[in-house]
KEKOLVO-95601 format. One line per 10 residues: number of its first residue (from 1); for each residue x, y, z of C-alpha. Coordinates in pm, 1 decimal. Example, Ala and Ser with C-alpha at 12.3 -4.5 7.8 and 13.67 -1.06 7.14 Angstrom:
! residues 2
1	1230.0 -450.0 780.0 | 1367.0 -106.0 714.0
END
This chain:
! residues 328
1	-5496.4 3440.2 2576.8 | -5424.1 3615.7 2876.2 | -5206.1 3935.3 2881.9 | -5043.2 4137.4 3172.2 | -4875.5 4425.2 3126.4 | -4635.4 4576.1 3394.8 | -4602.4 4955.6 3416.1 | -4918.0 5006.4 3223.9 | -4978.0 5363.6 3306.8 | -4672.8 5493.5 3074.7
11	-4685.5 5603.3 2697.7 | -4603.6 5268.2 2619.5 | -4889.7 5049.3 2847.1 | -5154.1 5269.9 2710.1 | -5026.7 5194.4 2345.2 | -5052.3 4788.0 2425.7 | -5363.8 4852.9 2611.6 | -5515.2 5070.0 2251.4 | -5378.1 4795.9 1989.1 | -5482.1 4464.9 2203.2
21	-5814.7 4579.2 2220.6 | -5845.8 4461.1 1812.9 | -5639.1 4113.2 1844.5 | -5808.3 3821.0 1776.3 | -5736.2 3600.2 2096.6 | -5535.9 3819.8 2288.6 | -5754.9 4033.4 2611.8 | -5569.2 4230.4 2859.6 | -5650.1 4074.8 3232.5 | -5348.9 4243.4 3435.2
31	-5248.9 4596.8 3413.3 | -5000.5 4682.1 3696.6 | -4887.4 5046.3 3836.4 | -4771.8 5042.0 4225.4 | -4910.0 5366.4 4251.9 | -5264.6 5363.6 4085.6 | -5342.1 5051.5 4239.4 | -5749.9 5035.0 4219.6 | -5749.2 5366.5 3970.7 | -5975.0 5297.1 3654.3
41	-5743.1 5271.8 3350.4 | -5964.7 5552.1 3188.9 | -5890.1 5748.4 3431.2 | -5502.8 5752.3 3302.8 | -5570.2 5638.3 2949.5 | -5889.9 5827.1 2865.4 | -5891.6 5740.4 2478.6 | -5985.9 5398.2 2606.2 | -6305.8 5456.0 2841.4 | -6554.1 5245.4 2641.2
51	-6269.6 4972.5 2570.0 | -6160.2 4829.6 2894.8 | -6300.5 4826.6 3251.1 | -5984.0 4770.0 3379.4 | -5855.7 4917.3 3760.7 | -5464.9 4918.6 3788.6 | -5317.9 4638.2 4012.3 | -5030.1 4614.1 4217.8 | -5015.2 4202.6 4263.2 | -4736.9 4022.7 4365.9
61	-4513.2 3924.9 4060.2 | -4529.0 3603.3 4180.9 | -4905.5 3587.7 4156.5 | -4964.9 3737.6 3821.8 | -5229.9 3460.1 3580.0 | -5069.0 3546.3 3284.8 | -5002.1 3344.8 2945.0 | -4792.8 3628.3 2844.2 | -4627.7 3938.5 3047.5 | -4483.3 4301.5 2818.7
71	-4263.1 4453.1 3096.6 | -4305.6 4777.3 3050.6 | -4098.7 4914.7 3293.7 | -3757.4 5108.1 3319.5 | -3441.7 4902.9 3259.3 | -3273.5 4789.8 3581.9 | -3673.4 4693.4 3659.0 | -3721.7 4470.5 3406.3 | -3444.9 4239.2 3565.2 | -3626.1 4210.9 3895.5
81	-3922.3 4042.0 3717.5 | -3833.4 3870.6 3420.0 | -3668.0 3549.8 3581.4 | -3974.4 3520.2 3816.7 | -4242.0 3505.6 3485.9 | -4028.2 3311.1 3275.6 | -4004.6 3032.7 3558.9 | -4382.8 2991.4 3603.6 | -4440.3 2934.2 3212.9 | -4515.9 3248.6 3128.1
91	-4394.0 3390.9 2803.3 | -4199.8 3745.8 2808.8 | -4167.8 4070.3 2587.4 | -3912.7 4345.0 2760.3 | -3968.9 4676.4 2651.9 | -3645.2 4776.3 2823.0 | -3314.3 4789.7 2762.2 | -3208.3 4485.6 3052.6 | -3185.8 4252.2 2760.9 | -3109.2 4403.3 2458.5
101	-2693.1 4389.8 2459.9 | -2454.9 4168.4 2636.6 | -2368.4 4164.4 3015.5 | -2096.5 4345.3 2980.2 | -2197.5 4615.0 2655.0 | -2508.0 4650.6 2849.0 | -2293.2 4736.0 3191.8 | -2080.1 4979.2 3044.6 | -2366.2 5134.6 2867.3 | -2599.9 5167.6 3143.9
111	-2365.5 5203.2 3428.1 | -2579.9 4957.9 3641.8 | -2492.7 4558.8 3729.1 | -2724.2 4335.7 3573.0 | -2839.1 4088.6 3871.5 | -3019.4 3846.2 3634.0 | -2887.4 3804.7 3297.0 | -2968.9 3599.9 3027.8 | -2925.3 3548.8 2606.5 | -3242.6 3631.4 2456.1
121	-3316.3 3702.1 2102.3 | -3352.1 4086.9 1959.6 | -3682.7 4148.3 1869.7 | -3691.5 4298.9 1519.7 | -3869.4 4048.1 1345.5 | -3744.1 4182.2 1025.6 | -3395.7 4063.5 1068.4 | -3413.3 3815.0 1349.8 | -3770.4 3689.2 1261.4 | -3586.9 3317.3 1358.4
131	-3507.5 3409.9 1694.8 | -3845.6 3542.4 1754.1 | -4074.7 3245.9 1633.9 | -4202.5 3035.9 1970.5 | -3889.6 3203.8 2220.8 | -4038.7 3239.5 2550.6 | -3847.1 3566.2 2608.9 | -3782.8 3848.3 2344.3 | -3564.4 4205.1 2414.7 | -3799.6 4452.3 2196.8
141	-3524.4 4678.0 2033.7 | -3512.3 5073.7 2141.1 | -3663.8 5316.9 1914.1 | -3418.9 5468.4 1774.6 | -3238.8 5179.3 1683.7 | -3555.8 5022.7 1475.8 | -3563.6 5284.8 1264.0 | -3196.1 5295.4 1216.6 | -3169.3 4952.2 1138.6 | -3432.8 4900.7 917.4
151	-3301.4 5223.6 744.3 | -2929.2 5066.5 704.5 | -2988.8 4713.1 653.4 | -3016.0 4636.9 288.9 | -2671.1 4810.1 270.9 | -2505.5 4768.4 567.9 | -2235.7 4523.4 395.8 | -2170.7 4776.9 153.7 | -2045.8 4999.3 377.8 | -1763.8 5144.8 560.4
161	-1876.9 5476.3 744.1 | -2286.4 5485.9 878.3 | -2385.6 5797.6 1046.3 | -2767.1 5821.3 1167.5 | -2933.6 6137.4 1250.3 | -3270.9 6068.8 1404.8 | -3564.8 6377.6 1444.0 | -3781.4 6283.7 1767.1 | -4123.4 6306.1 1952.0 | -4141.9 6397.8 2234.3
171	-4331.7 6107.3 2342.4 | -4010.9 5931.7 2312.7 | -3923.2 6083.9 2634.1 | -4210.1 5935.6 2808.2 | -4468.3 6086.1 3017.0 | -4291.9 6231.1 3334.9 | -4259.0 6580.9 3267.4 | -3922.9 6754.3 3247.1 | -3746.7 7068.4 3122.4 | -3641.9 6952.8 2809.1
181	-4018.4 6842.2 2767.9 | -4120.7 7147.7 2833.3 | -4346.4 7311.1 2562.9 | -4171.2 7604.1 2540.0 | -3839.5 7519.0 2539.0 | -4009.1 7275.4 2250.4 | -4252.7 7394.1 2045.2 | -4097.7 7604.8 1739.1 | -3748.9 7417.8 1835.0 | -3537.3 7162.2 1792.0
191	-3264.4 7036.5 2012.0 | -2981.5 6762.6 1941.5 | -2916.8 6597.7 2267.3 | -2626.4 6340.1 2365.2 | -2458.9 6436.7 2064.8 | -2245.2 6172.2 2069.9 | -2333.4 5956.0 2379.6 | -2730.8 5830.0 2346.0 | -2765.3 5485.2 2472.5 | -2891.1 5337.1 2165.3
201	-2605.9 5382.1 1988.6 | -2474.0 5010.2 2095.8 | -2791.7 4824.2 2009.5 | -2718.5 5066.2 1616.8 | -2339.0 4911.9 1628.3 | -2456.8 4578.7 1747.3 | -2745.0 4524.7 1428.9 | -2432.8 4670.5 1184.2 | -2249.4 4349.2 1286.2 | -2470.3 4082.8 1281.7
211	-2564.9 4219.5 954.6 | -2127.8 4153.6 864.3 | -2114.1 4448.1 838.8 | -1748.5 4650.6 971.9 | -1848.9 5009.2 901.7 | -1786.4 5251.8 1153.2 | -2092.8 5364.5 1361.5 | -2200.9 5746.6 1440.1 | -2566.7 5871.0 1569.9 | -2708.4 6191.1 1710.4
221	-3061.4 6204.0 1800.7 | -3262.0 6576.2 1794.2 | -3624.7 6645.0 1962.3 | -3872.6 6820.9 1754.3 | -4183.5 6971.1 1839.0 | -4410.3 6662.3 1767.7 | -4625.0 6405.4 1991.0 | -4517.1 6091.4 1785.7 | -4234.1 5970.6 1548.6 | -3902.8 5940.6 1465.9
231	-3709.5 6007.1 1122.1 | -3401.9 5896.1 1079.4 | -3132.9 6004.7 823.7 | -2886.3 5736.9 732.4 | -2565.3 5847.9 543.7 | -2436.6 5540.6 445.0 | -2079.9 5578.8 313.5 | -2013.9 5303.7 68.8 | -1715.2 5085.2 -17.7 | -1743.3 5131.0 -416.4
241	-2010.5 5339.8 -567.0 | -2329.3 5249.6 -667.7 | -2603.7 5385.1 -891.9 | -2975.9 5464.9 -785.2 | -3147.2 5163.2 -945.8 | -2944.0 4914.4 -819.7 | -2916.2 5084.3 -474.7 | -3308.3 5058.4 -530.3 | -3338.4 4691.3 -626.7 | -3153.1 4599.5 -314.2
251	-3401.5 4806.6 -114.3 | -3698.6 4631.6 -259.6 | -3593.3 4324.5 -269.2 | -3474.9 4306.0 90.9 | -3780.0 4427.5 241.8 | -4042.1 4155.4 5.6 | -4240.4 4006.0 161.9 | -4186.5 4244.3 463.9 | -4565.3 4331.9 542.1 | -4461.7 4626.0 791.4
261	-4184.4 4774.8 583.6 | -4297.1 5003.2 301.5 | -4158.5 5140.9 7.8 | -4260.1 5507.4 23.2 | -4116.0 5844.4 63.9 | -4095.1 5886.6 459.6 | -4318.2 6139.6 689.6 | -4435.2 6120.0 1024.9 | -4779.1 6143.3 931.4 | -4780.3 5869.1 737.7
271	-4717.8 5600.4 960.0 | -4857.6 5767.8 1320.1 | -5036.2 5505.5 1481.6 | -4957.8 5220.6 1297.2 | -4712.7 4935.7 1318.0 | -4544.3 5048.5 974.3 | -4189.2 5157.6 875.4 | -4140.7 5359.6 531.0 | -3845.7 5379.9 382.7 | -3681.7 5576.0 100.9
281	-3326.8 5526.8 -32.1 | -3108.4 5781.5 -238.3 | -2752.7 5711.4 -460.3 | -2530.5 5970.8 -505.7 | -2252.6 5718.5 -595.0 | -2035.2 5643.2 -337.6 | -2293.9 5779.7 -46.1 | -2664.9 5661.6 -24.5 | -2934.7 5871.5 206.5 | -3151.6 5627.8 330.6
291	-3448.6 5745.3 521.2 | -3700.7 5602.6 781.2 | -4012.6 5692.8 975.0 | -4186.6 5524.7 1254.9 | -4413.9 5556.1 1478.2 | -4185.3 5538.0 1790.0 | -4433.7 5403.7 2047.7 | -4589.2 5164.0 1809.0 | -4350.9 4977.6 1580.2 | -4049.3 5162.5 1812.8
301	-4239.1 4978.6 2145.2 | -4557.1 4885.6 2178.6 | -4688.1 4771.0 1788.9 | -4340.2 4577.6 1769.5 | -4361.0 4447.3 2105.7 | -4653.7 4261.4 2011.1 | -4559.4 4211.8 1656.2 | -4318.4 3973.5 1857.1 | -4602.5 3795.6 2088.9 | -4733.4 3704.6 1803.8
311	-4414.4 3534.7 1674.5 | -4354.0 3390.9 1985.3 | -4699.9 3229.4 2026.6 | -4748.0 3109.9 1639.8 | -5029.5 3387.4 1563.7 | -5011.4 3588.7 1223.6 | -4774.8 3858.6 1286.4 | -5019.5 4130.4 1187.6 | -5305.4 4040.5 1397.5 | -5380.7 4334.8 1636.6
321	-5160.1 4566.8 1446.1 | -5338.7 4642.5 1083.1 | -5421.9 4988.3 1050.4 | -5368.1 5245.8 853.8 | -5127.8 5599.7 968.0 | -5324.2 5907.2 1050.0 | -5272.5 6112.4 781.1 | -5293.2 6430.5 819.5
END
């Protein structure tokens, strides 16, 4: 099975590039970046010298051989080229944000027109696992917002106030340098930033309602001096109280059967490199903690983003994607 990958010199392309390498079917032939065009890949992504002997392209869209295409580009991009791929037959995974909301949410939110729009199911296989299984097109959900959800789903009903505060990588910011990136103004820090404003926060209120729920939405995001991962504190303010074992129970029995969704006291470590979530809840009656860690560029993007492929192209879900964290 044939895979291209546009904007594979990011964070994210070299995470694709790393986890394909152990699918079954699935080979990387196309790996685009209008600026490296004839560069080795190693040369950009030198954990993989040995695995792929690759040189960056910079094809026309419209000539991309492809069975399926991860755009792995910046939102407004994505728009330019997912119409063009979908039309020729060839399945789509957006790492953006172009297709996560609706038209208008996703206008308001972004502050850009979207020139191309179209419905396309939410990739988080763990709630919208349906939607996923043979689409041709899937939005693959923002970081933040995986962990959040998967953090406040079991109870999301059951509540009427949600606040999420995430702890970040800086890899989340990807890989173009910037003050806040800086490693002095991170290391031995941390920062909140868009206190009340992130993006994300409308893909968090969107997941709350299609799980019913009505509960008012709140998130602040903070960097920490890390490469990878995101931990997110849920305080999920509940309707009528509810004791720890059946706060628990719910919690287990949600996520059954869930092969990337673990049980387990959340860290960072735990779960670095690999496609996992853990998850940890807490009753103090009427407010639960419920706690999450991912890996943000592999179930947050790149993991999840083929966790969906799969879906979309009847494979097991897990292939290319079992492995343990890298603990310590």
């Amino acid at each position: 099975m044939k895979i291209a990958i546009i904007g594979a010199s990011g964070y994210a392309g070299g995470e694709l590039i790393r986890l394909l390498v152990h699918h079954s079917i699935a080979k990387v032939t196309c790996a685009t970046s209008r600026s490296l065009a004839g560069t080795p890949l190693d040369q950009i992504h030198p954990h993989l010298k040995g695995f792929t002997d690759l040189k960056f392209e910079n094809p026309n869209i419209d000539a991309i051989d492809a069975d399926v295409a991860f755009l792995a580009v910046p939102h407004t991009a994505a728009m330019t080229y997912a119409g063009r791929l979908l039309s020729r037959g060839i399945k789509v995974v957006d790492l953006s944000a172009d297709y996560r909301l609706p038209k208008e949410i996703y206008e308001k939110v972004y502050g850009v027109i979207h020139s191309d729009y179209f419905k396309a199911p939410y990739g988080l296989p763990e709630l919208h696992r349906a939607d996923c299984i043979n689409a041709k097109f899937v939005a693959n959900p923002g970081c933040f917002p995986t962990g959040a959800a998967l953090a406040g789903a079991p109870l999301a009903k059951h509540a009427h106030t949600v606040i999420f505060d995430s702890k970040s990588g800086v890899s989340g910011a990807g890989d173009n340098p910037s003050a806040t990136t800086h490693y002095p103004n991170v290391g031995d820090n941390i920062g909140p930033y868009k206190w009340t404003s992130h993006r994300h926060l409308a893909e968090m209120k969107q997941e709350l309602a299609w799980l019913g729920s009505k509960a008012k939405c709140y998130f602040t995001p903070h960097l920490v001096p890390v490469n990878r991962g995101i931990l997110t504190t849920a305080h999920i303010l509940l309707n009528e109280p509810m004791e720890q074992k059946e706060v628990e129970k719910m919690y287990r029995d949600f996520y059954k059967g869930e092969y990337f969704v673990r049980y387990q006291k959340p860290s960072l470590a735990a779960v670095r490199g690999s496609n996992f979530c853990d998850v940890m809840v807490e009753s103090e009656g009427l407010r639960v903690v419920a706690i999450s860690a991912i890996d943000n560029l592999v179930k947050g993007a790149s993991g999840q983003a083929i966790q969906n492929m799969n879906l979309m192209c009847g494979l097991k879900e897990q292939d290319g994607l079992v492995g343990a964290g890298m603990l310590p």
